[in-house]
C-alpha positions as a Markdown table, in Angstrom:
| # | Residue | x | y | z |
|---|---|---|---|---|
| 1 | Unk | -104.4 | 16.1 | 1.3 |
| 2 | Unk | -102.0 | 13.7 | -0.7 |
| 3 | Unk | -100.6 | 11.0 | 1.0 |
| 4 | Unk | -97.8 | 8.1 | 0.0 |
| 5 | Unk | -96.6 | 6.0 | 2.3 |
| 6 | Unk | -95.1 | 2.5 | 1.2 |
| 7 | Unk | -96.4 | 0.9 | 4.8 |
| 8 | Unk | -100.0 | -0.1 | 4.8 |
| 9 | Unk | -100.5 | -0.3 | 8.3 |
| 10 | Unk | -98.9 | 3.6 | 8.4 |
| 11 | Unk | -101.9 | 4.5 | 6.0 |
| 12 | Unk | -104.1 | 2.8 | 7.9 |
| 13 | Unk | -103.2 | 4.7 | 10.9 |
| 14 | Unk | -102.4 | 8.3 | 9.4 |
| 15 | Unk | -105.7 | 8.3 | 6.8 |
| 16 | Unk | -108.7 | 8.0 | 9.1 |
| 17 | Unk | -106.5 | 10.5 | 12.2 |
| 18 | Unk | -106.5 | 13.0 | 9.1 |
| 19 | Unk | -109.8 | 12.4 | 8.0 |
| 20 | Unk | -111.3 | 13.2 | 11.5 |
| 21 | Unk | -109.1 | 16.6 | 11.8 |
| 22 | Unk | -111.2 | 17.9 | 9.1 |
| 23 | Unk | -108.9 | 16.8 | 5.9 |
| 24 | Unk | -110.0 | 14.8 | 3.1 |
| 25 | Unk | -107.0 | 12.2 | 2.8 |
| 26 | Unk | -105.7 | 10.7 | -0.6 |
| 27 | Unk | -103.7 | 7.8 | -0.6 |
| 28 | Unk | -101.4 | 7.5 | -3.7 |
| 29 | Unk | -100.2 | 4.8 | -4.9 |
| 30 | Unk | -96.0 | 4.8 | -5.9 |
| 31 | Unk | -94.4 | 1.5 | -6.0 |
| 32 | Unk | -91.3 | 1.6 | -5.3 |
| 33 | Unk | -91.9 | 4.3 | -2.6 |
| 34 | Unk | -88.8 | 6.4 | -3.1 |
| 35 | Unk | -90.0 | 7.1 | -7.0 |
| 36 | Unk | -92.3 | 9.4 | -5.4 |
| 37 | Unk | -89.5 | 11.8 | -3.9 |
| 38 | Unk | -88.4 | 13.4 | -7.0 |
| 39 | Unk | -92.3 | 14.8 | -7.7 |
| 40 | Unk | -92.4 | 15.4 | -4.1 |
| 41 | Unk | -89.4 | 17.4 | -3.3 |
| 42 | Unk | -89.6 | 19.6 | -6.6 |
| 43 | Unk | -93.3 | 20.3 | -7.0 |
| 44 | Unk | -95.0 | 19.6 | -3.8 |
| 45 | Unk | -96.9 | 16.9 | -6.0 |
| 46 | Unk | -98.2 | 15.0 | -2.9 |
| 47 | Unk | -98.5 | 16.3 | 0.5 |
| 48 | Unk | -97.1 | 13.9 | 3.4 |
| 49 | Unk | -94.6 | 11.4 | 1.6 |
| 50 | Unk | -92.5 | 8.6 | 2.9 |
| 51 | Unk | -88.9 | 10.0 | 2.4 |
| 52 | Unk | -85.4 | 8.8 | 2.6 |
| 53 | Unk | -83.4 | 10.5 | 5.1 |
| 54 | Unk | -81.0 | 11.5 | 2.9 |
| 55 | Unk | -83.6 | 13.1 | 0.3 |
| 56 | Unk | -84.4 | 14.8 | 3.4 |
| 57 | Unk | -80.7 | 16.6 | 3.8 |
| 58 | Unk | -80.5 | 17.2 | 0.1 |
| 59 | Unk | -83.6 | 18.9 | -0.2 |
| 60 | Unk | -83.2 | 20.9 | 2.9 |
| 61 | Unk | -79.8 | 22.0 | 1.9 |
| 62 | Unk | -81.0 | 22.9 | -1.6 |
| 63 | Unk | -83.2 | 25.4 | 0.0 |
| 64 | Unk | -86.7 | 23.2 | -1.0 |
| 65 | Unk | -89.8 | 23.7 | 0.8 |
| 66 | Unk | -89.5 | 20.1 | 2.5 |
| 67 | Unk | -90.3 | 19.7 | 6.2 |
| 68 | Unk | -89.4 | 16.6 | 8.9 |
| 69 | Unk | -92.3 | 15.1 | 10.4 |
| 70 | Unk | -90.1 | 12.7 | 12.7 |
| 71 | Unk | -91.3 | 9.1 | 12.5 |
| 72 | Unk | -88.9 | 5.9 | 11.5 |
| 73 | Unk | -91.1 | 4.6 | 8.3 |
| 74 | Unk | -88.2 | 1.8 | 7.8 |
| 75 | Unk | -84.8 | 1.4 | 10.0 |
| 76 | Unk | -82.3 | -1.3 | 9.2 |
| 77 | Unk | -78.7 | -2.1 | 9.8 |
| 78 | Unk | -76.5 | -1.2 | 6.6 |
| 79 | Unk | -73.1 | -3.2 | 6.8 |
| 80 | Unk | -74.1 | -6.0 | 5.1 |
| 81 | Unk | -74.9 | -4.1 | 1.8 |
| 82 | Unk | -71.5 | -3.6 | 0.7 |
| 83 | Unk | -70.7 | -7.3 | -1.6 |
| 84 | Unk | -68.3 | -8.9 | -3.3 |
| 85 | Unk | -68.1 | -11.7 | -5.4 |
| 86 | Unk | -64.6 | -12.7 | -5.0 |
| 87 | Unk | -62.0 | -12.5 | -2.6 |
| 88 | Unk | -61.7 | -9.1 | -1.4 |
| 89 | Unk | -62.7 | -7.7 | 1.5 |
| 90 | Unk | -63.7 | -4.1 | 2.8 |
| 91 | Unk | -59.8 | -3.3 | 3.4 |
| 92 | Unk | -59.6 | -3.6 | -0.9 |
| 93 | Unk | -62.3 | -0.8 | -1.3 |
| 94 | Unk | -59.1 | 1.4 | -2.4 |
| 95 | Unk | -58.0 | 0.8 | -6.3 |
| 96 | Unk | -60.8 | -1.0 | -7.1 |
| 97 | Unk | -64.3 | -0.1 | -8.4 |
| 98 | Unk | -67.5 | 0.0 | -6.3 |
| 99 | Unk | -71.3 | 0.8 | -7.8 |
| 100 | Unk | -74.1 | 2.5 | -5.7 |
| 101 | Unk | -77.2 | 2.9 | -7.5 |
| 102 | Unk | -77.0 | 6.7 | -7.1 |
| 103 | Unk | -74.8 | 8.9 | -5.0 |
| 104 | Unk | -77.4 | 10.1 | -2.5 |
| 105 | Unk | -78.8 | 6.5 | -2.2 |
| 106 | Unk | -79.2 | 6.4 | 2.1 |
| 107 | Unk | -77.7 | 2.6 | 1.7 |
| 108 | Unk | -74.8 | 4.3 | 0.1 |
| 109 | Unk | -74.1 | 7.3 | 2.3 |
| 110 | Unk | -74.2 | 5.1 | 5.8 |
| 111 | Unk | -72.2 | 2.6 | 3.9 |
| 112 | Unk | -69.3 | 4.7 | 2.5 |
| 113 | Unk | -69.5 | 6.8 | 6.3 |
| 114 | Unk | -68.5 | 3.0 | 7.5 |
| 115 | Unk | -65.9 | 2.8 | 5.2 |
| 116 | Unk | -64.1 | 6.5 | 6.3 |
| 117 | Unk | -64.8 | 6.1 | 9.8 |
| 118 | Unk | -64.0 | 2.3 | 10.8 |
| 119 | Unk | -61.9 | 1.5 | 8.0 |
| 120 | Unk | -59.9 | 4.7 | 7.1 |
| 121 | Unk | -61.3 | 4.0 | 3.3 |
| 122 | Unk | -59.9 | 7.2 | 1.2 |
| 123 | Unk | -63.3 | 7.3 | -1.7 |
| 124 | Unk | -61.4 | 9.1 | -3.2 |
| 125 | Unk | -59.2 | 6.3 | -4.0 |
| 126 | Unk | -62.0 | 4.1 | -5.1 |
| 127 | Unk | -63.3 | 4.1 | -8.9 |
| 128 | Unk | -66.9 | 4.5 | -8.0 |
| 129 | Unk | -70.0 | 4.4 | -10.4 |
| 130 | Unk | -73.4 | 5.5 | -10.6 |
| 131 | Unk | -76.3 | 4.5 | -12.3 |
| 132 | Unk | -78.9 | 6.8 | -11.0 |
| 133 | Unk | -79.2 | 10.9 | -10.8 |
| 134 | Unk | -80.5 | 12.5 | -7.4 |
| 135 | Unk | -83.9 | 13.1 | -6.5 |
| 136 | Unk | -83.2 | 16.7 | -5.6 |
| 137 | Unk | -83.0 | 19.1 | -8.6 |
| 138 | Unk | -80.0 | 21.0 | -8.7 |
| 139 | Unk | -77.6 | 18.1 | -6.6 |
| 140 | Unk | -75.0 | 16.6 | -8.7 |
| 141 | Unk | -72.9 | 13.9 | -8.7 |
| 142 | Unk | -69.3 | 14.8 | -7.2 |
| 143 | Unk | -66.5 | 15.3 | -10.2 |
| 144 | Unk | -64.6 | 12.2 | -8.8 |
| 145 | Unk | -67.5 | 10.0 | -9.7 |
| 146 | Unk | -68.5 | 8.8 | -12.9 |
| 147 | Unk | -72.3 | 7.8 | -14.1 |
| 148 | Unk | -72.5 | 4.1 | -15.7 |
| 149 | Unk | -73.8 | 4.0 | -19.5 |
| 150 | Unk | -77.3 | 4.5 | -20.2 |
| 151 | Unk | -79.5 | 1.2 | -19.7 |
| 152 | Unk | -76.6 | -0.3 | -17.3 |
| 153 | Unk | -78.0 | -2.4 | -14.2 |
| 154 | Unk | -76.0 | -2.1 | -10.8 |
| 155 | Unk | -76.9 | -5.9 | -10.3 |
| 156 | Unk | -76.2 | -6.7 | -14.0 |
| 157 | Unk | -72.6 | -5.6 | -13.9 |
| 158 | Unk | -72.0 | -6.7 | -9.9 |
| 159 | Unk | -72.8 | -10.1 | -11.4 |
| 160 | Unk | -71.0 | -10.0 | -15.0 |
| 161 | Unk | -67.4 | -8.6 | -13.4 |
| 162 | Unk | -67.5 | -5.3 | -14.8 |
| 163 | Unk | -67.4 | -3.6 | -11.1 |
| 164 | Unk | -65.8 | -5.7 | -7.9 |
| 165 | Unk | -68.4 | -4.3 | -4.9 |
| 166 | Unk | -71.3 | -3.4 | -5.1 |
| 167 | Unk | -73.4 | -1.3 | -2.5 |
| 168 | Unk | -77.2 | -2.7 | -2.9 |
| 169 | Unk | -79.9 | -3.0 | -0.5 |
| 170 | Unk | -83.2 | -4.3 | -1.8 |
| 171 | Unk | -81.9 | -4.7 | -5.3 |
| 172 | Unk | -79.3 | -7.2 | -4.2 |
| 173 | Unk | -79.5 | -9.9 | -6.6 |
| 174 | Unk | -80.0 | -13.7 | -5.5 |
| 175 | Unk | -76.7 | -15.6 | -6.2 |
| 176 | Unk | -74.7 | -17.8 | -3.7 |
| 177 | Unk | -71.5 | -16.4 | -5.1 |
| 178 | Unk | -72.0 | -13.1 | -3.5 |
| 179 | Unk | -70.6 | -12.5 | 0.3 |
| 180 | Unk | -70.1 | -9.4 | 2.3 |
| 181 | Unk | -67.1 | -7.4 | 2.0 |
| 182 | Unk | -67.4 | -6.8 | 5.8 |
| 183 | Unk | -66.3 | -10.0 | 8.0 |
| 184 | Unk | -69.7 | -10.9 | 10.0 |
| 185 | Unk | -71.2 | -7.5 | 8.8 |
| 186 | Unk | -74.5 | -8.6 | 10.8 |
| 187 | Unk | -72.5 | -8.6 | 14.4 |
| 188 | Unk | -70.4 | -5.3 | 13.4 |
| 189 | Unk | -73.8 | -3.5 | 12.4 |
| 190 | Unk | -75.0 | -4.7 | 16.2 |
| 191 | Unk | -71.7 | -3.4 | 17.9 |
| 192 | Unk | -71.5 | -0.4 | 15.6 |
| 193 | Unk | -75.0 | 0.5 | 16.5 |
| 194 | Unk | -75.1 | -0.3 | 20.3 |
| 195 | Unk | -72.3 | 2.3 | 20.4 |
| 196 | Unk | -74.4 | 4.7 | 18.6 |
| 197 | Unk | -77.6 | 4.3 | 20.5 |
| 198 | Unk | -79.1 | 4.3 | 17.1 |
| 199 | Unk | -79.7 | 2.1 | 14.2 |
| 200 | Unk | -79.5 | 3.5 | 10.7 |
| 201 | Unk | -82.4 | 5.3 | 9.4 |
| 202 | Unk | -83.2 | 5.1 | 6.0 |
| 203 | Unk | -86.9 | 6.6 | 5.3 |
| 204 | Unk | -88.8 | 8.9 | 7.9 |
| 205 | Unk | -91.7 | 10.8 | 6.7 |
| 206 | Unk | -91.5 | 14.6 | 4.9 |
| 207 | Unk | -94.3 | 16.9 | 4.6 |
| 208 | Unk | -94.4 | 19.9 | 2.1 |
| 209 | Unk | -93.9 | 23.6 | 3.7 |
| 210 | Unk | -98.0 | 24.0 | 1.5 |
| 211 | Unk | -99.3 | 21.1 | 3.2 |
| 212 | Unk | -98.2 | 22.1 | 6.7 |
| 213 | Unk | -100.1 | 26.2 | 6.8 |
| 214 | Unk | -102.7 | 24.4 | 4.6 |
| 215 | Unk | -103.3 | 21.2 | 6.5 |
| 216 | Unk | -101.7 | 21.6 | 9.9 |
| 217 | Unk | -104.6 | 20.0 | 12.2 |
| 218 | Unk | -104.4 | 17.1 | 10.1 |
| 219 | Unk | -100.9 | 16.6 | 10.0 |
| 220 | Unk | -100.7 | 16.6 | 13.4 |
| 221 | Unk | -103.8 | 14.1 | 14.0 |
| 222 | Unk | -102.0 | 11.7 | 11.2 |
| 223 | Unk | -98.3 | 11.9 | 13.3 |
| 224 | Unk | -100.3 | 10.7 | 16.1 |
| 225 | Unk | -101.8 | 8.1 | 14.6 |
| 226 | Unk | -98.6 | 6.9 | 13.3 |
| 227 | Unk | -96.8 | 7.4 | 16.4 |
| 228 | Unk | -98.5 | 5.6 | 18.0 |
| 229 | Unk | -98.7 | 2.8 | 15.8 |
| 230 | Unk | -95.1 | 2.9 | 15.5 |
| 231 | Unk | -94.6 | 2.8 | 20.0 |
| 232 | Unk | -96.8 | 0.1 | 20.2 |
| 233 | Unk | -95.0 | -2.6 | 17.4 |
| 234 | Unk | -91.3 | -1.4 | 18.9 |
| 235 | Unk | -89.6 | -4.5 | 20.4 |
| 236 | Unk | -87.7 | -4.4 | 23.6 |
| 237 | Unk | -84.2 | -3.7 | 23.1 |
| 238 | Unk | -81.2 | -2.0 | 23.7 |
| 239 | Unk | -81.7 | 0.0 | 20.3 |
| 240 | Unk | -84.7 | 1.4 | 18.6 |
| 241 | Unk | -85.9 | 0.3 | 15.0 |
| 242 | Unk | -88.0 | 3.1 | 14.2 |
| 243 | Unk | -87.3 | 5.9 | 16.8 |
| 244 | Unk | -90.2 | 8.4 | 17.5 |
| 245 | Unk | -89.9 | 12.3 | 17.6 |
| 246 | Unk | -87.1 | 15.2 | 17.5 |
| 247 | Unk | -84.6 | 13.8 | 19.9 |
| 248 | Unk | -85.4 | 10.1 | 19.2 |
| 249 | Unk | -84.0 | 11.2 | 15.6 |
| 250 | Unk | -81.2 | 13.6 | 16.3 |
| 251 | Unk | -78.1 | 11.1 | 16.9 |
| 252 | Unk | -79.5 | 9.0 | 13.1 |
| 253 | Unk | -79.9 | 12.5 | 11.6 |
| 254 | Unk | -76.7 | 13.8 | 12.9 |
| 255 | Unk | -74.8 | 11.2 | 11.6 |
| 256 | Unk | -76.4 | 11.0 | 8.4 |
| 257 | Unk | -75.9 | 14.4 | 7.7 |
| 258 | Unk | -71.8 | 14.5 | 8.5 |
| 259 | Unk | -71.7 | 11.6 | 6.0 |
| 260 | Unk | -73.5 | 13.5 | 3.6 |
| 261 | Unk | -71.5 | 16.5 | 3.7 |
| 262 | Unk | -68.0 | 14.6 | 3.7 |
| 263 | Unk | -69.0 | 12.7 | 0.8 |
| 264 | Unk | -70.1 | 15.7 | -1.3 |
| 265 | Unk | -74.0 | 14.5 | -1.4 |
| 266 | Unk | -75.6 | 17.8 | 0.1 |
| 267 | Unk | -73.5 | 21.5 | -0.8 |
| 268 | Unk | -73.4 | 22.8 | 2.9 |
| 269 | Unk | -74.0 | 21.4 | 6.4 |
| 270 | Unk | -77.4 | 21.1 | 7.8 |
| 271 | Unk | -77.8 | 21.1 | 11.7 |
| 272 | Unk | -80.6 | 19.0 | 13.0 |
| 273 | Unk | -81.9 | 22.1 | 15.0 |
| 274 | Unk | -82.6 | 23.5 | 11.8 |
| 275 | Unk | -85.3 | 20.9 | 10.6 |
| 276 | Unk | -86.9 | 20.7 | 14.0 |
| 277 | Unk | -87.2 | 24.9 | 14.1 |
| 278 | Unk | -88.4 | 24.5 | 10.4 |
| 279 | Unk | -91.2 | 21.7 | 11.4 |
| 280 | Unk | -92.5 | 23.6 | 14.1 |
| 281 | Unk | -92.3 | 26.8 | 13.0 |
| 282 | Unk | -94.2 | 25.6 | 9.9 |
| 283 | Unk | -97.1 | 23.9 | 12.1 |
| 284 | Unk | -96.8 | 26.1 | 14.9 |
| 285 | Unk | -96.3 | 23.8 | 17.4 |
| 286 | Unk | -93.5 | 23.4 | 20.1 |
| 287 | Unk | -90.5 | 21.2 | 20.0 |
| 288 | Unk | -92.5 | 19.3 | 22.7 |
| 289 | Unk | -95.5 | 18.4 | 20.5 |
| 290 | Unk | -93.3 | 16.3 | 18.3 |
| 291 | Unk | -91.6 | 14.5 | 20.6 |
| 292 | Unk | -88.6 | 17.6 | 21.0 |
């Protein structure tokens, strides 16, 4: 069984609770994780795989054979990620241009969701650019949305003027020029998530519809591990970081997945009851056994 996880101490949990269900575990190596998605979601190239929550959506609603095994592999709040360099502010996103570094980017869908639901933000209106395809074959950009030149860097032209925000997460770029286009973004991500009961999700884990008939003991035995890996580093708090099981997930995936369809990222809507009946159905198990 063929495992990539971008957490070490998630591989050091999930590898040896596989290994004593009977499987012979493989970890493989992708750096940065989410290159591993595309191999993952088409071809069933690797068996359990650290997934964006979005990649998720798209694959389920492109009818591939990707399953939720519900564990937070990274949470984090998202309204900082939208930046400007000069004077603008969110309530400018309208007639000017923004990049995201691909339309189904999980930064970008939580962002953008902000910008229809707190700031009435028509996308529409925006000139918006990508420099990235999907991972999901068969998902394609929407028509109002236009690809950047081959060989363009998001963080090249956020810096050089070409575009005036820029949505970017870990490939923000250092420069003290650059502020967030939301006023105190860090204390409107707080409020906006203590209102939720959630804080935005951005990769969970997926396992292959193969992997779970195939591998099923040690699927389960490696969800425990890293379940229980996951209760025991959660800080106190009014809101998880990295929510545990079905229902710990539902109000994150919920969410997710309205932004996702009203954005054009995933072709039809995908309830959450579907991926939970899908999961256990696949490992024949109860909601119950995975936290439902």
């Amino acid at each position: 069984m063929k495992l990539v996880l971008g957490r070490d101490d998630l591989a050091a949990a999930a590898l040896p609770a596989a290994r004593e269900a009977g499987s012979e575990p493989e970890r493989v190596a992708v750096t940065p994780v989410h290159k591993a998605s595309r191999g993952f979601v088409n071809t069933s190239d690797v068996d359990l795989c650290e997934v964006a929550i979005v990649t998720v959506l798209q694959a389920v609603a492109h009818g591939k054979p990707v399953l939720l095994l519900p564990l937070t592999a990274l949470g984090r709040q998202q309204h900082q990620t939208l930046v400007t360099l000069g004077n603008l502010s969110v309530a400018d996103v309208e007639g000017h241009s923004v990049g995201v570094r691909a339309w189904s980017q999980t930064t970008g869908v939580w962002m953008r969701g902000f910008l229809t639901e707190q700031y009435g933000v028509d996308l529409r209106k925006a000139d918006w650019t990508t420099y990235e395809g999907h991972h999901v074959e068969g998902a394609e950009d929407p028509s109002w949305v236009k690809r950047a030149p081959r060989g363009a860097k998001l963080p090249v032209d956020f810096l050089e003027g070409r575009i005036d925000f820029g949505i970017m997460g870990n490939e923000l770029p250092s420069d003290d020029r650059i502020r967030t286009a939301v006023h105190d973004a860090h204390t409107v991500a707080e409020q906006w998530s203590k209102a939720q009961g959630f804080i935005p999700v951005n990769h969970v884990i997926g396992i292959s519809e193969a992997a779970a008939a195939e591998h099923s003991a040690a699927v389960l035995a490696a969800y425990d591990g890293m379940r229980m890996l996951l209760t025991a580093q959660e800080e106190a708090g009014p809101v998880p970081l990295h929510p545990v099981g079905f229902e710990a997930l539902r109000g994150a995936f919920t969410k997710a997945a309205a932004y996702a369809l009203e954005q054009d990222v995933i072709p039809r809507a995908v309830d959450y009851d579907e991926l939970v009946e899908r999961s256990c159905a696949a490992l024949g198990v109860p909601p119950a056994r995975l936290g439902g």
